[in-house]
N, C-alpha and C positions, 0 to 999 in steps of 0.2 A: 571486614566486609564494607564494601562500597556503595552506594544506591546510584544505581543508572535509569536514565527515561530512556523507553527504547521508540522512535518516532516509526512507525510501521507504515507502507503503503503498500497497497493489494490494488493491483488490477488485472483483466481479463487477457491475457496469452493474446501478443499481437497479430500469432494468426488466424483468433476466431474472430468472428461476428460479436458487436457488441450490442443487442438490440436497443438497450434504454438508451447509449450513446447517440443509437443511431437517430432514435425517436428524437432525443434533443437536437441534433443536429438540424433536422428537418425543420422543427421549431422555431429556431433560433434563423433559420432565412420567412419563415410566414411574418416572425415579427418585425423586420425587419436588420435584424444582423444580419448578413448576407456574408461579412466579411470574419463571421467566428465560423471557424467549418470541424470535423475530425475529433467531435466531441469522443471520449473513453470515459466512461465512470466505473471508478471502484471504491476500496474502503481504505479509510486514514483509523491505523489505532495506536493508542499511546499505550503505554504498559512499562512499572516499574520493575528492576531487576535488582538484584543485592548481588554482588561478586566480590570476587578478590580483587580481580584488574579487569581491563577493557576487554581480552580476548575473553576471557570466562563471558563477561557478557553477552558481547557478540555470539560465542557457541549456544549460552543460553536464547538467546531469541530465533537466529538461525534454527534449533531445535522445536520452540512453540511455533515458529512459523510453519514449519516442514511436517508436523506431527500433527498440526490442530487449527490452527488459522490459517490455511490457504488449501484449496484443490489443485495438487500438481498439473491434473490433466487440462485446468482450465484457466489458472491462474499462475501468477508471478510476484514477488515481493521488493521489496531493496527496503532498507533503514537505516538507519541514522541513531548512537545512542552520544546523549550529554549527561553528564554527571554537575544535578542542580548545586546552586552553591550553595 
């Protein structure tokens, strides 16, 4: 067995409304950023995996993502797994 870090990002389905996005967006021209626009905020989680090889991995997170850390109906994932030295 291997130990993998699985690098997880979760954001909001690029066809809803993002509202805190939005809020910051609006924000970030009162303070004068005018030129950061199209704010999206979601969640970054890290999480260790033990496998045999990369693909066991990757099915492993693909699985807690789709079962338990993300809302299909409202959400989307991509990640990234390294194996520390």
């Amino acid at each position: 067995m291997m130990k993998f870090v699985a690098e997880i990002n979760i954001m909001p389905q690029k066809a809803l409304l993002d509202p805190q996005g939005k809020a910051v967006s609006s924000n970030l021209k009162n303070i004068g950023l005018e030129s950061c626009s199209n704010v999206r905020i979601g969640k970054h989680i890290t999480m260790e995996v033990m496998a045999m090889d990369d693909n066991e991995a990757k099915v492993l997170v693909k699985q807690a993502c789709e079962k338990l850390l993300i809302n299909p109906v409202m959400e989307a994932f991509e990640f990234s797994l390294v194996r520390p030295q």
